[in-house]
C-alpha positions as CSV (number, residue, x, y, z in Angstrom):
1,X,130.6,105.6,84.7
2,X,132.4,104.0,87.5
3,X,130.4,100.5,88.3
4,X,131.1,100.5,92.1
5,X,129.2,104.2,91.9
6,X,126.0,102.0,90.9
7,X,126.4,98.9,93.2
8,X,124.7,98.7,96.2
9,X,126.9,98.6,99.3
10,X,124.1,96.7,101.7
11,X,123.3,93.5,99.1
12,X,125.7,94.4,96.0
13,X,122.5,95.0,94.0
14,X,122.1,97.5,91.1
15,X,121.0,101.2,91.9
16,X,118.4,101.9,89.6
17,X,116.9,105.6,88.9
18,X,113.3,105.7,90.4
19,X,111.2,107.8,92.5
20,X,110.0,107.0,96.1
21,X,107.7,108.7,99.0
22,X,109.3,110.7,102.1
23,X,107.6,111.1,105.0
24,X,108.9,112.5,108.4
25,X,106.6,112.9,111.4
26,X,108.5,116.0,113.6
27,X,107.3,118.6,116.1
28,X,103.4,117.2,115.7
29,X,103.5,117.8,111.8
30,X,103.4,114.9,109.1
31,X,104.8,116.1,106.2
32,X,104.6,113.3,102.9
33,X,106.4,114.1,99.6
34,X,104.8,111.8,97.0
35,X,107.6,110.8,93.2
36,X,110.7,112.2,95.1
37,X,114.0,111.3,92.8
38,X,115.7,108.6,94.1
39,X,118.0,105.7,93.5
40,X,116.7,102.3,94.4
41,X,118.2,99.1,94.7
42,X,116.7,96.5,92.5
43,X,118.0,94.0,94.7
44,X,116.8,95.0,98.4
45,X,114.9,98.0,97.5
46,X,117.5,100.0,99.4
47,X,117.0,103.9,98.6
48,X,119.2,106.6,98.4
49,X,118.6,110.4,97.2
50,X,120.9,113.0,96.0
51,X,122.4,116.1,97.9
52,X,120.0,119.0,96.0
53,X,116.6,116.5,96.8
54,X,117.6,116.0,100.4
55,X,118.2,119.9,100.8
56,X,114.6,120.0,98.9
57,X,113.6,118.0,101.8
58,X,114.7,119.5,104.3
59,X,113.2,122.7,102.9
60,X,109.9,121.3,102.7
61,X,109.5,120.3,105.9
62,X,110.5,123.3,108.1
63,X,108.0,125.4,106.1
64,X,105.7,122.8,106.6
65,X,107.0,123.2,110.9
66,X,107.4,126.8,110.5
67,X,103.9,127.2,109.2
68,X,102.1,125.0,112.1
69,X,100.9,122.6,109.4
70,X,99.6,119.4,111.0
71,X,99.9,117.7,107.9
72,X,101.4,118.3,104.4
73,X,101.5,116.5,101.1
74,X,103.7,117.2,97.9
75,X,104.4,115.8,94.9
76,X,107.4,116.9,93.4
């Protein structure tokens, strides 16, 4: 595993494997996504989320649009 891959580019940190919470306010819906995979900085707390979870995301929240919600929560 290539250490530069793990270091955090903001503080030089280590990226640790955690989970955190998304939330996006858009088009008059509030949409939170509660243990969302993530890696996190154990230095500056600095977040950062894989290609498939942000597509997830995206997902998420223009049903949540789509479907008028004013607010949605969902633990992944």
């Amino acid at each position: 595993m290539n250490s530069n891959k793990n270091k955090c580019p903001i503080c030089g940190g280590r990226k640790i494997k955690g989970t955190t919470l998304y939330s996006v306010d858009l088009e008059g819906c509030l949409v939170i996504v509660r243990n969302v995979a993530a890696e996190i900085c154990n230095q500056c707390g600095e977040e950062w989320l894989d290609n498939e979870t942000a597509r997830e995301l995206e997902r998420i929240t223009d049903k949540a649009i789509a479907n008028r919600h004013q607010v949605e929560i969902i633990t992944m």
